[in-house]
N, C-alpha and C positions, 0 to 999 in steps of 0.2 A: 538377354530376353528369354534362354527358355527356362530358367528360373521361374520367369513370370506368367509365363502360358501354362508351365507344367503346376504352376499354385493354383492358378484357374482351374484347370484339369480335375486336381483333388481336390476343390471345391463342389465341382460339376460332381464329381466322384462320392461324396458326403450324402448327397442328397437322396441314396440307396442304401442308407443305413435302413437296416430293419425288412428292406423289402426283398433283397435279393439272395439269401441266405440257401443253403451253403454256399452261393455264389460268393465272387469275390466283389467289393466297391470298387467301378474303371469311372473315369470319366474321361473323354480325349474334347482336344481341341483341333482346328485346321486353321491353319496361316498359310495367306499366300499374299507376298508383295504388303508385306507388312502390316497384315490386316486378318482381322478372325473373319473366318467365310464358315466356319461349319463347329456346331458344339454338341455335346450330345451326351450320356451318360447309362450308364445300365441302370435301369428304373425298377426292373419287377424280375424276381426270378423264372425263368422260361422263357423271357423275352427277349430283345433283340439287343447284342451288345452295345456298350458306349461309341466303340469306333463303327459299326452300322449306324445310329442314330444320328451321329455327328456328317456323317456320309449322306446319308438320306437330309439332313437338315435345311439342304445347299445344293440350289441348281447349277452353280458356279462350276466352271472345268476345274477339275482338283488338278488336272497335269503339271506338274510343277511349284505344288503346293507341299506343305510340313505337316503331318499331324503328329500332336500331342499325346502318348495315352498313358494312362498311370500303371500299367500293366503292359508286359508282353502279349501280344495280340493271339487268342487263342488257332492253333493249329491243327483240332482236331475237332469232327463232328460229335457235337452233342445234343442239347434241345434246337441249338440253331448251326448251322455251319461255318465252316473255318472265318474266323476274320481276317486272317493274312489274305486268305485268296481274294479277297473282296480291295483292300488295299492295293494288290500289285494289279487285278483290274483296276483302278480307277486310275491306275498310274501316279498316283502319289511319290516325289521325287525321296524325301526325308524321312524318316519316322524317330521320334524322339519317346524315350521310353522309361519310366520313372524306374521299374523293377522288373527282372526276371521272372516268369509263370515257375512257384516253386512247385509246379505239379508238374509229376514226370511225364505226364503225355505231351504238353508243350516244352518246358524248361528248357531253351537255348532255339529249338527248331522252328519257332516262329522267326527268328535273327537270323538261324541261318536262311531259312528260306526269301527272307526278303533281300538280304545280303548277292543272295543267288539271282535274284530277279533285277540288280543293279539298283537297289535303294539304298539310301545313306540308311545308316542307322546309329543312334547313341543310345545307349544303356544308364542310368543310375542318378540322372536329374532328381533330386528331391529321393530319392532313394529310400531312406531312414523315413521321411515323414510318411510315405505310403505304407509302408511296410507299419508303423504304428497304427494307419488306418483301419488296415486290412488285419490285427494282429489274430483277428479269431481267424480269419484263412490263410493266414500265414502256419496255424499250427493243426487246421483239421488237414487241410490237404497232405500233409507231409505225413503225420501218427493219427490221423483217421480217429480221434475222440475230439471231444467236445473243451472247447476254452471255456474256464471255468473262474467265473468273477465271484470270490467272496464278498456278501453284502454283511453291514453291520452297524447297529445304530446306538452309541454308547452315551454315559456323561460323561461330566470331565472326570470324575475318579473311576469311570472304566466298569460300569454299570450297565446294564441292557434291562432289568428289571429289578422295581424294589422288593422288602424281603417277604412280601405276599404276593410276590408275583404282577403286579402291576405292569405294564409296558406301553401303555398309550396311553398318550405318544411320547416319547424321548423326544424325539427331532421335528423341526418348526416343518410346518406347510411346504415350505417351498422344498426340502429335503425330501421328502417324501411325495414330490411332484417330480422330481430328476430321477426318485426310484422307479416313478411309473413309466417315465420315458426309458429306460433301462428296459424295467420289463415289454416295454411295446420296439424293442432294439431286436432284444436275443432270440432264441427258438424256443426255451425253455426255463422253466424256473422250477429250483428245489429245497426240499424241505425234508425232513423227518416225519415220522409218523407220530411223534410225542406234540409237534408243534401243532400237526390237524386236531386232537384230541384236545390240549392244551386249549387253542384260540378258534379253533375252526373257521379259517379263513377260506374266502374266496379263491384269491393267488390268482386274481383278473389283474388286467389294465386300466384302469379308470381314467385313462385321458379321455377327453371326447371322440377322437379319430384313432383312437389307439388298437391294437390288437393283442386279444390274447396269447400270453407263452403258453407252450404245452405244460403241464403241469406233472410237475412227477415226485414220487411222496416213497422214502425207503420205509420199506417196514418189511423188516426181519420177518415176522409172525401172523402178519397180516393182524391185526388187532384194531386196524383201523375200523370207525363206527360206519355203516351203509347209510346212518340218515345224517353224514357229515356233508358242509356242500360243495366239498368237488367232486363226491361223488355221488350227490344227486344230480348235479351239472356235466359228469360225464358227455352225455351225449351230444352237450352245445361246445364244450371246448375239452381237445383230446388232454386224458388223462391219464398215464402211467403209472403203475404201482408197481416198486422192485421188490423181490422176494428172495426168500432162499428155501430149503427141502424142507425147512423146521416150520415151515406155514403150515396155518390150517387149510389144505389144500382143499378140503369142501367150500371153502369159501369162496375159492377164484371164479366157478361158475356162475355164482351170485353179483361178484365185482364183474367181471365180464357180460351179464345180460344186464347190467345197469352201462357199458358203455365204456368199462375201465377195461385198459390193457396191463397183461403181469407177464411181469418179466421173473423171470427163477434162474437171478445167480449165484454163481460160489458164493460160498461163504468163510470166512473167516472169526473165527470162536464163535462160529453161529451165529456169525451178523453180516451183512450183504457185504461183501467185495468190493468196495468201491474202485478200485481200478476193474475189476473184470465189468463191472456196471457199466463204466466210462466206453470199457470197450463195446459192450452193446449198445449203448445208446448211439456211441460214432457208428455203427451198422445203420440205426435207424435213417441217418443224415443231419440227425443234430448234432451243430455245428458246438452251440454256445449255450450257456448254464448259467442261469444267477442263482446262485447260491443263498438262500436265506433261513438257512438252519440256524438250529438251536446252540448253546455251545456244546452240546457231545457230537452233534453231527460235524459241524466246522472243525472242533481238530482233528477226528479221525480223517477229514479231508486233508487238512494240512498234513498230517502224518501223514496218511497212502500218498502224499506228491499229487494228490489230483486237481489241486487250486493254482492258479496262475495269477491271480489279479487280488488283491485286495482293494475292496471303497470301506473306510468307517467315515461315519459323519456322529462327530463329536457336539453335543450339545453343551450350553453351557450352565448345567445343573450339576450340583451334587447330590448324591442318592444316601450314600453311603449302606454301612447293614455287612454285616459279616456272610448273613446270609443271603446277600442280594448278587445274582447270578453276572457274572462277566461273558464278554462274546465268547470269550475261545474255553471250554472247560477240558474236561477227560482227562488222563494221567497229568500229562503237561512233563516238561522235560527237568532233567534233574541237576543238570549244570547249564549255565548261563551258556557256556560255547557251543552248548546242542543248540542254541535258540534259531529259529527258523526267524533267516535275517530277509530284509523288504528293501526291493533297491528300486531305482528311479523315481524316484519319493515325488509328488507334487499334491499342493497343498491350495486352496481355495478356499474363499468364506459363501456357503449354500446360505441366506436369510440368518439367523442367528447362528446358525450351523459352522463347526469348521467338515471339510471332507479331507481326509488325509486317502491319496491310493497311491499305488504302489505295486509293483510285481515279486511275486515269491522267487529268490537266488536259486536259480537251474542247478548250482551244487548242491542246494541242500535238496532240491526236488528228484535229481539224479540220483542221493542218497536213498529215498526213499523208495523208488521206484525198483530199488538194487537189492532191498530187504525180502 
């Protein structure tokens, strides 16, 4: 059975996607005498954890009851206080616990301290499935940068636009309704500065109930246009613009009284850094990046190591055109054994769409990160 309470859990635990950021997804459960008395879940960030909720749920005497939580119970005061303490008050006999808080303030001390306090405890129920839940805070909290999902929408010969440039739309309806729920997920979404010039996009949510990502646009030189509109909409949804010293630094005054914030990092052959970027934006508290660059901006990502996740959704066209752009462009690599290989493959059919994703191999990411 706690198989089964701890699926409920991370179900309960699901339901804060998008809301709790950089928080992590908890859900917990409470069983007592073989019965759920209390459920609960972290709903919004700033608020009250899964295992408070589930606690508060339920007039029931917890003494001698089990709770479920998909997470180590936090240990240290933050927006709300310890949840272990709240636990060994309520005298909760068991605590069953999907994964370790891989955040050094907690990691292991919420166990021992319940441990201390005479509660059972077990570690690593569903383990693997939470840890996939939670994989964006599985890796800000540890290297403090942002998880970073390559997006991309191809044909079947590997195509993003025909040889005039064309691009809308490759992918059916429904594919580009899972990209909005995406963007109404993460903290943030990015782009190039050739892509606002190119299509001058919004880079909103267009669900109904959706929210916007922060919007954040590399531009080496600052060349981006002022009557573009995300940065006439600066001011309704936060927009970032990364730079480097080779900006036309008259202009940031101009972006900045319209509502835009710039960031001035290293550069490399005089083009923004994207690992030194990554590390400023993990400053900011963004956790998570969708990625929907152009193909120079996506390989140099893949090169710096700073992509984790790939989605392409494969349409079923062919484009063809010698001159018709593919996702991934820039040098590109020169033997087949440098190729930046994609592991835990899973594949889906989106409306006419296939989605192929996948995580970028930590060796070839460690490679780069080493250069």
């Amino acid at each position: 059975m706690n198989k089964y309470y701890m699926k409920l859990a991370l179900e309960l635990a699901e339901k804060g996607r998008g809301n709790v950021n950089p928080n992590p997804m908890v859900g917990a459960v409470i069983v007592k005498n073989n019965k759920i008395i209390g459920q609960g879940y972290h709903e919004e960030y700033g608020k009250d954890h899964a295992e408070i909720n589930a606690i508060n749920s339920t007039k029931e005497n917890l003494e001698g009851s089990t709770m479920y939580v998909t997470l180590e119970p936090c240990f240290h005061y933050g927006k709300t206080p310890p949840c272990v303490d709240k636990i060994i008050e309520c005298r909760i006999s068991k605590v069953v616990i999907a994964s370790f808080d891989p955040n050094p303030l907690v990691s292991g001390n919420s166990v021992k301290k319940l441990l201390a306090a005479g509660i059972e405890v077990m570690v690593g129920v569903l383990d693997e499935e939470n840890k996939k839940l939670n994989e964006v805070f599985m890796k800000y909290i540890i290297k403090k940068i942002p998880f970073v999902i390559m997006k991309s929408a191809m044909s079947l010969d590997g195509k993003i636009s025909t040889s005039t440039g064309e691009s809308k739309w490759i992918s059916c309806e429904k594919s580009r309704q899972k990209v909005h729920k995406l963007r109404d997920e993460v903290m943030a979404i990015l782009v190039g500065v050739n892509t606002i010039i190119k299509d001058n996009p919004k880079l909103t949510c267009r669900l109904e109930y959706g929210k916007n990502p922060i919007r954040i646009v590399v531009d080496s030189t600052l060349k981006i246009p002022l009557s573009s509109n995300i940065i006439t909409s600066a001011k309704d949804t936060r927009t970032i613009i990364v730079t480097t010293v080779y900006a036309q630094m008259s202009k940031v005054k101009e972006l900045e009284s319209k509502g835009v914030e710039v960031i001035v990092a290293n550069d490399k052959d005089k083009r923004v850094d994207l690992k030194d970027m990554m590390k400023k934006l993990g400053a900011l508290k963004i956790d998570s990046i969708l990625l929907e660059g152009g193909a120079s901006l996506n390989y140099s990502a893949i090169e710096d190591g700073v992509v984790d996740k790939v989605q392409i959704y494969i349409a079923p066209k062919i484009i063809g055109g010698v001159d018709s752009k593919t996702p991934v462009g820039g040098n590109g690599i020169n033997s087949l054994k440098d190729a930046f290989k994609i592991k835990n493959i899973s594949v889906e059919t989106i409306g006419e769409d296939i989605l192929v994703e996948g995580y970028i191999e930590e060796s070839d990411k460690e490679k780069c990160l080493q250069v």
